[in-house]
N, C-alpha and C positions, 0 to 999 in steps of 0.2 A: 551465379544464377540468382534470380531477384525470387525474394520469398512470397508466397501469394498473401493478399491483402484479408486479415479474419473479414471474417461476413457482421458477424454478430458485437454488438457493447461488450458485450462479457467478454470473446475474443480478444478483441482486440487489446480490450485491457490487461489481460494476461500475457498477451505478446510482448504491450509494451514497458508490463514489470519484467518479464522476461529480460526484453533488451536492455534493460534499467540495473537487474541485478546481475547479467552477464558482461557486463562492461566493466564489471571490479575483480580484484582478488585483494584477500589478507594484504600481500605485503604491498598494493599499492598506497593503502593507507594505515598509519602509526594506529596499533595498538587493536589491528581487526579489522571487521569488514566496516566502509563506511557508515555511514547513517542512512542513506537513503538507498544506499545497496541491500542492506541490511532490511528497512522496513520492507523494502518491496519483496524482498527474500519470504517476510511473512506475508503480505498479503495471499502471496501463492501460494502457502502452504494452506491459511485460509479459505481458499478457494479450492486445496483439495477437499478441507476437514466440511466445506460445506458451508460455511460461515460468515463468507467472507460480505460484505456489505451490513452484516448486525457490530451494532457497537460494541467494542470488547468491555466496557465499564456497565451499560445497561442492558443490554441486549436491543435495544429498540435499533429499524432499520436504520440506515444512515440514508442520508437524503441522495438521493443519484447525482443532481448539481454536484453535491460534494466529491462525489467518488469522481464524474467526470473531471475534476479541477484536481483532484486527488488522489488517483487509485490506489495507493497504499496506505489511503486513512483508514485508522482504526477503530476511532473514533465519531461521534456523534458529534454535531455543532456544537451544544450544550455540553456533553463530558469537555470536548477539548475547551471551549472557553474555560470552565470551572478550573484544568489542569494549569490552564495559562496563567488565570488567576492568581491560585495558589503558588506557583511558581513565582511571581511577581511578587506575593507580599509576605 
């Protein structure tokens, strides 16, 4: 049976962390849950705690472009560049 289609942005993005972090388990990848199993796992929890679209480093919103291209960012443009950054050098 075909699942009904969310109405809403916010729906449908929790659907499709949903299908995102249903699609894994532990043992199909070394060492735990993927990486992208895994954020989306938090985005949703995010999204119970209420939070979910504020930056986890600043609190400022995250841009909705972002989330669209994104929905399991945690992050703000500027946190994540600054993280990439620093990672880099």
């Amino acid at each position: 049976m075909k699942r009904a289609r969310p109405t809403s942005r916010a729906a449908q993005r929790r659907a499709y962390l949903q299908d995102l972090a249903s699609g894994w388990a532990p043992s199909d990848y070394r060492g735990g849950w993927p990486p992208r199993a895994a954020e989306a796992m938090e985005a949703i929890r995010r999204m119970d705690a209420g939070v979910y679209g504020l930056c986890a480093s600043c609190s400022k919103k995250i841009p909705a472009a972002r989330l669209e291209a994104k929905p399991e960012a945690t992050l703000c443009v500027d946190c994540q560049s600054e993280r990439e950054y620093r990672r880099a050098g």
